[in-house]
Structure formats: structure tokens, C-alpha cells
LOMIVO-532033 format. One record per residue (C-alpha): x, y negated, z negated; residue in one letter. Coordinates in steps of 0.5 Angstrom, whole numbers, plus 500, padded with zeros to 3 digits. Each point is the difference from the previous one (the first is absolute). Example, Ala and Ser with C-alpha at 12.3 -4.5 7.8 and 13.67 -1.06 7.14 Angstrom:
LOMIVO-532033
525509484A502493502S
END
This chain:
LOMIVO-532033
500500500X506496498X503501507X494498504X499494496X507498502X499501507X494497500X501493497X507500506X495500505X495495498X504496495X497497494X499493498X506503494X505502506X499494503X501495494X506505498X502499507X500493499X504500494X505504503X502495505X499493496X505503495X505502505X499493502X502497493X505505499X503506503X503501493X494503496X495505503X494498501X493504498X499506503X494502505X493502497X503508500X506498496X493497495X502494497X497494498X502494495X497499494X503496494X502502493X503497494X507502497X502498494X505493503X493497501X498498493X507496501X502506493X503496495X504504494X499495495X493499502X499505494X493498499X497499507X502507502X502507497X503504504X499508500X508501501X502501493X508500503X500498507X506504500X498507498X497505505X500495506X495496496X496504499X498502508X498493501X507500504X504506505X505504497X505495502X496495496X501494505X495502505X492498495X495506502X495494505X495507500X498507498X497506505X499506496X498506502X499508497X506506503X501506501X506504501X499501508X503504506X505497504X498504506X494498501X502492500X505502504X496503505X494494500X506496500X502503507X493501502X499491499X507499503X496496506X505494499X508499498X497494496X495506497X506504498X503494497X496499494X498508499X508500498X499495495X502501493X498497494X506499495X498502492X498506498X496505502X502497507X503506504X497508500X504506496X502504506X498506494X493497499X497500507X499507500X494499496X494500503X496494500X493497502X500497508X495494498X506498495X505501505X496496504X500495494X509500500X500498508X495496499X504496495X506501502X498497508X497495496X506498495X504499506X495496502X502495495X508501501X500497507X496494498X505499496X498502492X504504496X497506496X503505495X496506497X500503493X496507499X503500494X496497495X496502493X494501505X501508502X498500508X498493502X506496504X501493501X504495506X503493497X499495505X505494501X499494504X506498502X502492501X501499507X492505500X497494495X503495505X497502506X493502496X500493497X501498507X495503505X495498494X502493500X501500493X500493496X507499496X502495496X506496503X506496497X495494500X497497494X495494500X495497494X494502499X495494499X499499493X493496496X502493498X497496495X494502496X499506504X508502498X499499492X493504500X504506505X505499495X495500493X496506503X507504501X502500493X493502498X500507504X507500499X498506494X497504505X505500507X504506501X507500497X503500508X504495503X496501507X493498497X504493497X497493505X506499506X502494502X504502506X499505505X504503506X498499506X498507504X501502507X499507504X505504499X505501506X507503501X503495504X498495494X503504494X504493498X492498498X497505496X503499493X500507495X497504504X503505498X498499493X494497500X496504506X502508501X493498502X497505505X501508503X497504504X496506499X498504505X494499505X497508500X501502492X494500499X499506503X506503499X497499491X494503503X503506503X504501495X507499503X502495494X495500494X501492498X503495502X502494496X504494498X503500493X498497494X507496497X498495495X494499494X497493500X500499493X496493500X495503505X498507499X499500492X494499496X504494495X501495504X491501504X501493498X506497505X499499507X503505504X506499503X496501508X507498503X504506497X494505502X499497507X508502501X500507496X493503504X499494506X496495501X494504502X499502493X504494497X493496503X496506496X503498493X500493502X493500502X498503493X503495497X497494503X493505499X501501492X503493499X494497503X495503496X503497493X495494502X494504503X501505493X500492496X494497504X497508500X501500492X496493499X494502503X499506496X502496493X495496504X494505500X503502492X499493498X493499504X496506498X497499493X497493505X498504506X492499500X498506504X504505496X498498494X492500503X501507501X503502494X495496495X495506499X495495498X498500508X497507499X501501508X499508502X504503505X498505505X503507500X506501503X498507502X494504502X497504495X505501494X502492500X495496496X499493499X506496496X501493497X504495505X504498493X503506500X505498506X503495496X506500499X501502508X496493501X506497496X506504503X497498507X500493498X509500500X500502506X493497503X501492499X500494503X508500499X500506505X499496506X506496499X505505499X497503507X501494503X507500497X502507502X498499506X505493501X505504497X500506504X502495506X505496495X503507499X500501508X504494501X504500494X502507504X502496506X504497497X504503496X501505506X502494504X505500494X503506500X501500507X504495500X504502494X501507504X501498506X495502504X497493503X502503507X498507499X496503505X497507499X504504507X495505503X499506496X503506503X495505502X499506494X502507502X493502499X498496506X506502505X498507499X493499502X503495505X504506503X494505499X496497504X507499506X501507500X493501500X498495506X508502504X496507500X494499502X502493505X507500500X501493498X505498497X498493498X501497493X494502496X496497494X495501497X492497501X495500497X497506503X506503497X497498493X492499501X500507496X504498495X496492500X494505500X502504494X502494496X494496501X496507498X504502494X500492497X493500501X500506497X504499494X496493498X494505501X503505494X501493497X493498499X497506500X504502493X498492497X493503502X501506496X502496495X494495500X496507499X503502494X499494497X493501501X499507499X505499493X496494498X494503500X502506496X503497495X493496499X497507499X504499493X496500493X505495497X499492501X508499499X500505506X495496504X503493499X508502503X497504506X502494504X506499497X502508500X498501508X504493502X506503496X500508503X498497507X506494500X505506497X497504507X501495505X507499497X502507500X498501507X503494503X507502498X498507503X498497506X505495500X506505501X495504505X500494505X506498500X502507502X495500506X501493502X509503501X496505504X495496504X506495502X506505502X494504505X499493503X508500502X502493499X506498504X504496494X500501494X497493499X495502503X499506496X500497494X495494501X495505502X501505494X500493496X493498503X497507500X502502493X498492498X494501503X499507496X502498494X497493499X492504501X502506496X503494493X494495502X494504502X497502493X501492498X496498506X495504499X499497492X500493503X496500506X496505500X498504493X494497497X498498507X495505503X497502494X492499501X496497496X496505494X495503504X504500505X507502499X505502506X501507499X507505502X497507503X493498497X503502493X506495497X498493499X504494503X505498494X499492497X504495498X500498492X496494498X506496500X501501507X506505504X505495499X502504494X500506502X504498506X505497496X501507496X500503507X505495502X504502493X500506500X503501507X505495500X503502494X500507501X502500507X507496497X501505494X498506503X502500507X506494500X503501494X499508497X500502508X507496502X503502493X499507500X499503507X507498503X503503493X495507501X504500506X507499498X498504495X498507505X505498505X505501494X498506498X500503506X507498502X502502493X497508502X504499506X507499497X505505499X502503493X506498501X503496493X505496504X494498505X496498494X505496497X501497506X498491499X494498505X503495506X495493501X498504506X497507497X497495494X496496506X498506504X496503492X496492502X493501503X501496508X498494501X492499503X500493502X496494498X494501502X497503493X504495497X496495503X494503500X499500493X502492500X496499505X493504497X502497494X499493502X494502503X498501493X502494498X496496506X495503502X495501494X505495496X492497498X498506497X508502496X503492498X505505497X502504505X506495502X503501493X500508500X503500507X505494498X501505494X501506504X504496505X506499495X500508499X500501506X506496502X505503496X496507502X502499507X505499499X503505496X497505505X504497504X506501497X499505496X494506503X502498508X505502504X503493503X496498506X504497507X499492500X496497505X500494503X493495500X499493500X493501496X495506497X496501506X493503501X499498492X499493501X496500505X496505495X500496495X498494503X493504502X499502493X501493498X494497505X496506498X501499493X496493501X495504503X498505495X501495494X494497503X496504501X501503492X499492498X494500503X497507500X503505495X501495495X494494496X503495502X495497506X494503496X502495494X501495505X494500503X497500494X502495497X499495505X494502503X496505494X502497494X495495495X505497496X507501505X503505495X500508501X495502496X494505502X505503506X501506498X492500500X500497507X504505502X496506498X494502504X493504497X497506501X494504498X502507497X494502503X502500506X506506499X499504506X498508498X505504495X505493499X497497495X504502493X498506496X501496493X496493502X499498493X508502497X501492499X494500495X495497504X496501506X503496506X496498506X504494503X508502501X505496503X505501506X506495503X497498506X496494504X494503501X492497499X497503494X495505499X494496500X502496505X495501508X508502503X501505494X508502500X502497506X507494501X498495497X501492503X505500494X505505504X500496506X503495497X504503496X503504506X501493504X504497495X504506500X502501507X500492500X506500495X503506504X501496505X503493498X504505494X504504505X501493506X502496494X505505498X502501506X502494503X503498492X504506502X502498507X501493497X506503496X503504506X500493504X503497494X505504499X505501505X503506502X507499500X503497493X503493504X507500496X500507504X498497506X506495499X505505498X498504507X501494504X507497497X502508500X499500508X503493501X506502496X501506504X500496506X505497496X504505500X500503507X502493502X506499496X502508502X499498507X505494499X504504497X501503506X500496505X505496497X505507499X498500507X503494502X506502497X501506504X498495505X505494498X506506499X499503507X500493504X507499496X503506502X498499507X503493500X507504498X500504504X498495507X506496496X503506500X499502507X498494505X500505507X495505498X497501507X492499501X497507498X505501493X497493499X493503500X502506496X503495495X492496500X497507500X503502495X498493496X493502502X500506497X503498493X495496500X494503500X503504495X
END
């Protein structure tokens, strides 16, 4: 199969030759002297990865950074360096052996001898040990996939040899059977690398940055001395005054740059095709190492600091870089939504002894008699013994709740172009203001179905054009996709619906009990089971979907892995926003809702009662909904999960490593190198679960923040955990991810960009329909006699005739209050019984509704436009940062000037010093004759041109 892919990609020739191609001849071009990439068989691609160089390592620096080599000198450092130890091990492939037979290499060797470059690399040996086969040992039989494995390897490793990168093997190590090549990128590879990528590298020239003046410099200078508690204790957080000047790195200009070497061992290669050598098993992992411990990041002391982003963009890339920058623009900007949030709440304490309607509902002087809240075994009940819900609605259901939307809503977009900025900042500190993303390389997934489908069309019709893949390559896949999402948030409703019927049915069996306290918690009882169920179910599902959005996107086959990724990113958003927000939804909008009246009710499967609101409203069951989910969502899944699966799997990894080793007691006491103790660490998955759960997070925080003004708190609390939680994953659980380069945090933004224009919305209609705020209002200004709340809540509660039950729903103990009911009273706007219109809307709801929909409309227009006013206000890009870009490229102009000088005057030199000679030589010699004249004038000219 191997080989038919081979012949087939140098017929048709893939986007991959032909960039590979390219760069052969460009690097030739430049530079003779280094080897360029080899073509698309030779399966390299760049990537970018760290060594320890970047973070500009400081010995004395003994409180920013705690190496893991106790003694440099000892063991070769403990791996991190060759066995010379001088060349720094840049990267790690690892793969299980056995013991093969020689013959059978030899003979696929023979058999695959197609090309004298071929035969080149199959004789590649890696120095170290377990590089060479025992002559004794290969008599011994041994499977033919792990032999098919060994040539594998080896054709690759001298893949890796020809493009420049020096290997070395060591099998003998503490973990019996599993074998690993250290990999090297030499000077001279690091050069051509950070040329073909067109690397920014500071130069030898400094300029000053702008500095505040006046009044603006003692409030900077005041507000430093304040947070200077809470600053890391590294010398690279400390405010600069002066900057270098960065420009592509060049070979020609090497006199530019300044510590290259030093500060910026800054990219490597990894290979274009090891993914589907890790999937077929030929390596088991792949991995840069792990070098240095962040003392004043990955710790929980020190939750209080800023993070040092720009040791953690230099260690793991800017792309994870951005990551924890973003979190901790995120957490710092919910310390004011948790302060306003608080006061809200403390507003509510302070104000519920003086709410009217509350206190109406809990004076049992008003004598108001329910309607049962089930057929049959529910009987009449006194509104007063939903008091202390009535009081408990009121922290979250007051006047004060409008303005904290309204301000969450103004701080949503606050925060996006708080972003925007500090972004911009980062991309100038880091030298990427220049930065383009180059087009992506294809994935291995989508070459293969590319030549797939070649072989199958050069079969068929004998075309031998280049191939790519249609849509109608991918309608069945497109086909399954849309199937399976809707399939998926059809589960989702389905298992809220299930829900709904528990609550249902649990409620009207818990009536069914003799005792009053029993009967007086049923509400409290079902809300709390059945919130523990939706939350126990979403993070199930959860798991489940992001596991079916990987499946669904790798059948799309896309291109590059961008594409990939914002299509696993929308897929497994899209799933998991309706599994976490479904079961709230259904509380705010639609419970209480389609209820009917009494008489009348609206029934499930002709048997389950449609469920009500509580007197007070759904408000405050939406907000224990809200809490419930929110906060076991962030302590179970974000929390317990993060901590303990990645150290479960350590865990089972080691001891099945453990199982594998020899009895050998020298073995046993052998000490592990820094490569074997990164092997033990779960790989790196990406940030896509990362992000995922900021971003349903700040869903919570936003969406229904009208019904929970304490949810910016818990998540703020969360947040700050969850820094140093990630961080220490980071370091401690994963395996070191490869850098990579991005200029922002891509699809994410624009994620929650939506969710912040949505959260308008929903707030909206949560004021104005789930909670009391629109029906007050009216009430107060058109209903009420003296101007105050008084005899609300009676307006709001409708009359209904216990005659009027239908056959079989009446209660089986009307007189279990002591009298005899005839009136009973239910939430709604309807006419009485004694009216012509007997239980149908009254005029009274029609008003209600207007106003409710009227304040929809100007509440979302006015937040909107106020949000839209701060983007307008506020600019992109910070103006010292403007400034400080634009002075950087006159003082680059600047520099090339004074070079070209440089060298027009070394030319006129030359000139001055050849026009010399030849004035000697014709004072010298008067007679020359014509054609050696012309020689002489040639000769000038040539020089000249020099």
C-alpha cells in the first residue's frame, strides 16, 4: 500500500511536492551550503517548538525558575541534552522493539531499492545505544508488522538525517521494551528555518519607548506601586523602557540580529506524516521536553499574582500564550461584575422586609386558598405557606436586576475590546504585528482520500490531472453530519423531557404523603432531584458529544487542520451549548406556561399534569437551576475531572509500564532521564476543552445573569483556581505541546462575540417575561389606587369555581383545611366566574403583554446601541501602540539607508582605489595600444560592478 502511494503521489504530484519542491529551489538559491526541505516523501513539515534558550534562562533568577536538573553535569543532565552533552535534545519520538530478524530487513531493503538516494537512507545508522542489531539475535523470529514497523522507522530517521537534523537512539532505558531517538536541530537548520518563516529577530538597534507624561505618569507610577505586591517576581514582567528593533531574520544580514542564538532557539521541524505514523503505531509518541518549572505560575501560592504571560508564551507558544492571556483578562475583568453583582444581591437582603407583594403573600390575615396543584391527591393549600419562597424571589427579582443586565451587557462589550487591545499589545511585545498565517499544509487524512480518489479516476478514465475533493465527495458526509446534530439535540430535548415527567409524576406521588411537612417540601424535593439529574446528565453527555463532533468533522475530510479545527470548534459548541442551556431554557420560558387553567388543564399522555410556577414566580427556581448547574458544572467537570482523569491515566500508564520491566535489579535502580518522565504524561489534546468551558461559563455569566447577579462571583472564584489548575496540567500532567504561532484566538472570538449579543436578548425576555418586574410596573401605574404595590398580588391571582372541576380531578379531602372551599384562586389574567366570559383572558393580560413586549424591544435597541457606542468608543488598537509601530518602521527604513550608505561608500572606495591603480599603470606604460586599453577599461567596469 506504502508503495502504491508512493507511485501514485509522483504521478499526479500533490500541493505538498510541489510546496516542498519550492523550497528546495529557494533554499539552494539563498544558500548552497544547507540543505533545503526534502519533497513530500521525505514527510517534513516546520513546526515551532521552545527550547530552553527562549525563556532567556537565568541561573540567578532562583525565584522565577526552578530547573529539574539538580546537576547540570551529572547524566547528560538528566536527558535533556546528547550523550556529548552539548547538543540540547529539541525533540522526542518513541517507539516499542523487539528483537528483529536481519534477513527480512535486508530483504525489504533489496525489495524497496528503487533509487540510490533510497538505498542511502536505508543505511542510516543512529549513534547510541540499541542503535546496531546483534548478528546472534537475529535468528529470532519476530513478527512481520514489527519488522514492517523497524524499516519504517529507519527509512524515516534517514528522512530526518538528510534534512539536516542530528539523531541519536538510546534503548536502554528504565522502561524495558520502549525506545527512544533524541533529535537535534543544529545552528545552521535553526537559520534556514527561521528564514524560510520569515522570523522576526531583534536587531542591534534600541529606540525608547513613549513614555506617559504629567499627571497620567504619577497615577501609572501610584497605580505600580500598588500592584507591585501582586507582580510576579520575573525580571521579563518588569515595565520596559526600551526595545529592539525586529526584522525577518536573513542569512545575508546575520550582523542584524542580536543574541539569536541565545534568546531565540526558536523554531524546529516536525514531520508532515507523523500523525499517521503515531496511528499505525510505528512511533508511540512524539513530544518535545519538559525543561523548567515555573514557580511563580504553576502554583497555587501565588493564585494572587499576575501570570508571567510572557515566560509562558516562550515556553509553550504563543498560541497557548494567548490562551492563558486571554483567562486572565477574562478573570480580571469579572473582579467589577462580581463587586456590582454583590450589591445587587446585598440590595435584595436589605430590601425584603419592605417589599409590598411579599409581604401580602406571607400575611395569613389575607386568607387566599389555592387551587390544587395535582388531580385527585393534591388539595387546597394557603398562598401563605409559600412565604419564605416569596421572600427569596425578591433577592433576585427586583428593581436593581434591570440595571445589573444592563451593565452586564455594557461589560460584555467592554470586555471584547478590552481584549482587543491587550491582544494588539501582545502582538507588538511579541513581535507579530507583521505576522501572516502562510497557507496551511494539506492533512495526511485529506492527501490520502485525494490519491484515493486519483487511483480510482486514473483506473477508470485514465486522467492523470490534479484532484481535490467536491462537494459531492463530501454531500454523504455533510449528509451525516446534519443528521447526526439534529439527531443529537433531539437526545438533548428528548432527555429534558424526560426530565419534565419525573418532575411530574415524583410530585404527585410525593403528595400522596399523609404527613403536612412532606407535602409542604415537594416542590423544594422534585426541584432539587431533578436539577442533580440535568446536571449529571449533561456532563455525561457532554463527553459523549465532544467525542461525536471529532467523528463527525474527521468524516468531512478537511484540508488543513484550521479547518479542522473551527469545524470540531462550531460542532462540539453548538452541542454542547444546547445540552448545558436546555434544561434553563425550559425553566425560563416555557414551565408555568402552558398549564391551562383549573377545569381545563393542559395534560401529558392524557394523565401528567403540565407543572406551575411557584406563587412568587419562576425566577427563583431559574436561578436554582442556574446554580445548581453552573457551579457543578465548574467543580465537577472543570475541577475534579481536570485533576483527577490526567492523573488516573498517569497512573494506569505507569503501572503497565511498570508490568513490562525487567526483574533486572540494576535496571530497577537505573535513574529515569527527563525524556522517560515525559513519556509517563497524558498527551497534549489541545485547547478546545479549555476554551469550551470558559466559554459556557461566560454564557452562565451573561445569558441569564438577570435571574443569578451572583454568578460573575462564583465564575471570578472559579477562575482563579482555575489559572493555576491549568497551569500545573500544564506542566506537571501534560506532556510539553509544540509551539505554534497565532496572532489571536481565532474562531473563539467570534464565539463570543455571539454570545454576548445573544445574552441581550435573553435578558430581555427573562425581565419582561420570567420575572414580576413588567407586571408590577403596570400595576403600579395603571391598576393601583394610592400609587403603591398594595393588593398586587391579589390582582395578579384569578378566581375559579371548585364546581367547575371536571369529573375525577376534584380533591379526594376538600375539607383537609378545615372548611368547606367554594372560590379557590390561581396565577393568571382571567374573568371570574361570575362573569358573562367566564375563565377567558382578560383585558388585563393584553395590557400586560403589550407593555412586556414594549420593553423587549427598547430594553435590547438601547443595550445594543450602548454596546455598539463602546466599540465605537473605544479603539482597536491602543494609540501608543500605533505609534510605537509606526516609529519602528521609520527607524527600519532608517537603518537600511544608513546600510546602503555603508555600502555605496565601501563601493566608491573600491572605485577611488581601482581608478588609482590604473592612472599607475598608464603613467607607467604611455604606449599600450588600443585593444589593451579596452582590456584595462573592461577590467575598471568589472570591478566596478563588484
Amino acid at each position: 500500500m506504502r508503495e502504491q502511494q508512493r507511485v501514485g503521489t509522483e504521478k499526479e504530484g500533490g500541493a505538498e511536492k510541489d510546496l516542498g519542491e519550492a523550497l528546495n529551489k529557494t533554499a539552494m538559491r539563498v544558500n548552497e551550503k544547507y540543505s533545503s526541505l526534502p519533497a513530500e516523501e521525505k514527510g517534513i513539515h516546520i513546526i515551532n517548538i521552545r527550547a530552553i534558550e527562549d525563556i532567556g534562562y537565568i541561573q540567578r533568577e532562583s525565584t522565577l525558575l526552578n530547573s529539574l536538573c539538580q546537576d547540570p553535569d551529572a547524566n547528560c543532565k538528566h536527558g535533556l541534552y546528547f550523550r556529548d552533552g552539548k547538543r540540547k535534545v529539541d525533540y522526542i519520538l518513541v517507539y516499542h522493539y523487539k528483537k528483529s530478524s536481519v534477513s527480512k530487513t535486508l530483504t525489504r531493503r533489496i525489495h524497496h531499492n528503487d533509487s540510490s538516494a533510497r538505498s542511502i537512507k536505508q543505511d542510516h545508522q543512529l549513534p547510541g545505544k540499541g542503535g546496531h542489531l546483534d548478528v546472534g539475535e537475529s535468528e529470532l523470529h519476530m513478527d512481520y508488522h514489527e519488522d514492517d514497523k523497524r524499516f519504517r522507522r529507519e527509512e524515516y530517521e534517514g528522512n530526518l538525517m538528510e534534512a539536516g537534523l542530528e539523531l541519536e537512539r538510546d534503548e536502554d532505558t528504565k522502561i524495558h521494551g520502549v525506545g527512544f531517538v533524541k533529535i537535534h536541530a543544529p545552528w545552521n537548520v535553526l537559520c534556514r528555518e527561521a528564514e524560510f518563516l520569515k522570523l522576526k529577530m531583534p536587531t542591534k538597534k534600541v529606540y525608547q519607548i513613549n513614555q506617559a507624561h504629567g499627571l497620567l505618569k504619577k497615577i501609572n507610577s501610584v497605580i505600580q506601586k500598588i500592584t507591585e505586591p501582586i507582580q510576579p517576581k520575573v525580571a521579563e514582567h518588569k515595565p520596559e523602557t526600551v526595545k529592539r528593533l525586529s526584522y525577518p531574520f536573513s542569512r545575508e544580514k546575520q550582523h542584524l540580529p542580536s543574541k539569536f542564538k541565545i534568546v531565540h532557539r526558536y523554531y524546529f521541524f516536525v514531520f508532515q506524516g507523523i500523525t499517521s505514523l503515531l496511528a499505525n503505531g510505528v512511533y508511540s509518541a512524539a513530544y518535545p521536553l519538559h525543561d523548567l518549572l515555573c514557580e511563580e505560575w504553576a502554583s497555587y501560592g501565588v493564585f494572587y499574582k499576575y501570570q508571567p504571560i510572557d515566560l509562558v508564551r516562550k515556553y509553550f507558544g504563543e498560541k497557548i500564550g494567548l490562551y492563558f492571556a486571554w483567562l486572565g483578562v477574562y478573570t480580571q475583568m469579572l473582579i467589577p461584575a462580581s463587586i456590582v453583582g454583590v450589591i445587587v444581591f446585598l440590595y435584595g437582603c436589605a430590601t425584603v422586609d419592605e417589599n409590598i407583594p411579599s409581604m401580602e403573600m406571607c400575611d395569613e390575615r389575607n386568607n387566599i386558598t389555592m387551587c390544587p396543584l395535582c388531580d385527585n391527591t393534591c388539595s387546597y393549600w394557603k398562598m401563605s405557606s409559600s412565604c419564605a419562597t416569596a421572600r427569596a424571589s425578591h433577592l433576585f427579582d427586583n428593581p436593581a436586576t434591570v440595571f445589573f443586565s444592563v451593565f452586564m451587557a455594557l461589560w460584555a462589550a467592554t470586555f471584547m475590546e478590552h481584549w482587543k487591545r491587550k491582544q494588539m499589545r501582545l502582538n507588538y511585545r511579541w513581535d507579530l504585528t507583521g505576522f501572516e498565517e502562510e497557507e496551511a499544509h494539506p492533512r495526511a487524512e485529506y492527501e490520502a482520500k485525494v490519491l484515493e480518489k486519483s487511483l480510482r479516476k486514473e483506473y477508470i478514465h485514465k486522467k492523470t490531472d490534479k484532484e481535490k475533493l467536491t462537494w459531492k465527495d463530501r454531500f454523504p458526509a455533510y449528509f451525516t453530519n446534519f443528521v447526526g446534530i439534529i439527531f443529537m439535540i433531539g437526545l438533548t430535548f428528548a432527555i429534558v423531557f424526560g426530565v419534565i415527567i419525573y418532575r411530574i409524576s415524583t410530585a404527585a406521588a410525593l403528595a400522596l404523603s399523609s404527613t403536612p411537612s412532606g407535602r409542604s417540601s415537594v416542590r423544594v424535593t422534585v426541584t432539587a432531584t431533578a436539577v442533580i439529574i440535568n446536571l449529571v446528565v449533561i456532563i455525561i453527555l457532554d463527553e459523549v458529544y465532544g467525542c461525536i463532533a471529532r467523528w463527525l468533522t474527521q468524516i468531512e475530510v478537511p484540508k488543513t487542520d484550521k479547518s479542522f479545527e473551527e469545524r470540531l470548534i462550531f460542532k462540539a459548541f453548538l452541542l454542547k451549548f444546547v445540552n448545558a442551556y436546555t434544561p434553563i431554557f425550559y425553566v425560563a420560558f416555557f414551565k408555568g406556561r402552558f398549564v391551562g387553567r383549573p377545569g381545563d388543564y393542559v395534560y401529558i399522555f392524557h394523565s401528567f399534569r403540565m407543572e406551575e410556577c411557584a406563587p412568587g414566580g419562576c425566577l427563583m427556581e431559574l436561578c436554582i437551576q442556574l446554580s445548581i448547574i453552573m457551579l457543578g458544572k465548574q467543580l465537577i467537570q472543570n475541577n475534579l475531572f481536570e485533576i483527577g482523569i490526567p492523573k488516573m491515566k498517569k497512573l494506569i500508564r505507569y503501572i503497565k509500564l511498570k508490568r513490562r520491566r525487567s526483574l533486572d535489579h540494576e535496571e530497577h535502580m537505573k535513574k529515569k532521564q527527563r525524556y522517560e518522565v515525559d513519556y509517563n504524561l497524558e498527551p497534549f489534546a489541545g485547547l478546545t476543552p479549555e476554551y469550551m468551558e470558559m466559554i459556557i461559563q461566560f454564557g452562565f455569566v451573561t445569558l441569564f445573569v438577570a435571574s443569578f447577579p451572583l454568578a460573575p462571583l462564583f465564575a471570578l472564584l472559579n477562575n482563579i483556581i482555575e489559572i493555576r489548575l491549568d497551569a500545573k496540567k500544564f506542566v506537571t500532567e501534560l506532556r510539553r505541546p509544540v509551539a505554534v504561532r497565532a496572532k489571536d484566538i481565532g474562531i473563539w472570538y467570534n464565539i463570543l462575540r455571539g454570545v454576548g449579543k445573544l445574552a441581550v436578548i435573553i435578558n430581555a425576555f427573562v425581565i419582561s417575561f420570567t420575572s414580576d418586574f413588567i407586571p408590577r410596573l403596570v400595576y403600579l401605574y395603571m391598576y393601583s389606587e394610592n400609587g403603591t404595590m398594595h393588593g398586587f398580588v391579589n390582582h395578579t391571582l384569578s378566581s375559579f369555581n371548585v364546581s367547575d372541576f371536571q369529573g375525577g380531578t376534584a380533591p379526594n379531602d376538600p375539607m383537609e383545611l378545615g372548611y368547606v372551599v367554594q372560590i379557590c384562586r390561581y396565577k393568571d389574567y382571567r374573568e371570574p366566574p361570575w362573569s358573562e366570559n367566564k375563565y377567558e383572558i382578560s383585558k388585563d393580560f393584553w395590557a400586560v403583554l403589550a407593555a412586556r413586549l414594549a420593553f423587549v424591544i427598547v430594553f435590547q435597541n438601547l443595550v445594543m446601541f450602548m454596546s455598539d457606542f463602546v466599540d465605537w468608543i473605544i479603539p482597536d488598537i491602543p494609540k501608543d501602540i500605533s505609534q510605537q509601530i509606526h516609529k519602528e518602521k521609520v527607524l527600519m527604513v532608517e537603518v537600511f539607508m544608513k546600510e546602503e550608505q555603508g555600502k555605496l561608500q565601501m563601493l566608491e572606495t573600491w572605485k577611488d582605489k581601482d581608478m588609482k591603480k590604473g592612472e599607475n599603470c598608464n603613467n607607467h606604460s604611455p604606449k599600450l595600444s588600443r585593444s589593451q586599453s579596452g582590456s584595462m577599461s573592461s577590467c575598471h567596469s568589472y570591478h566596478i560592478d563588484v
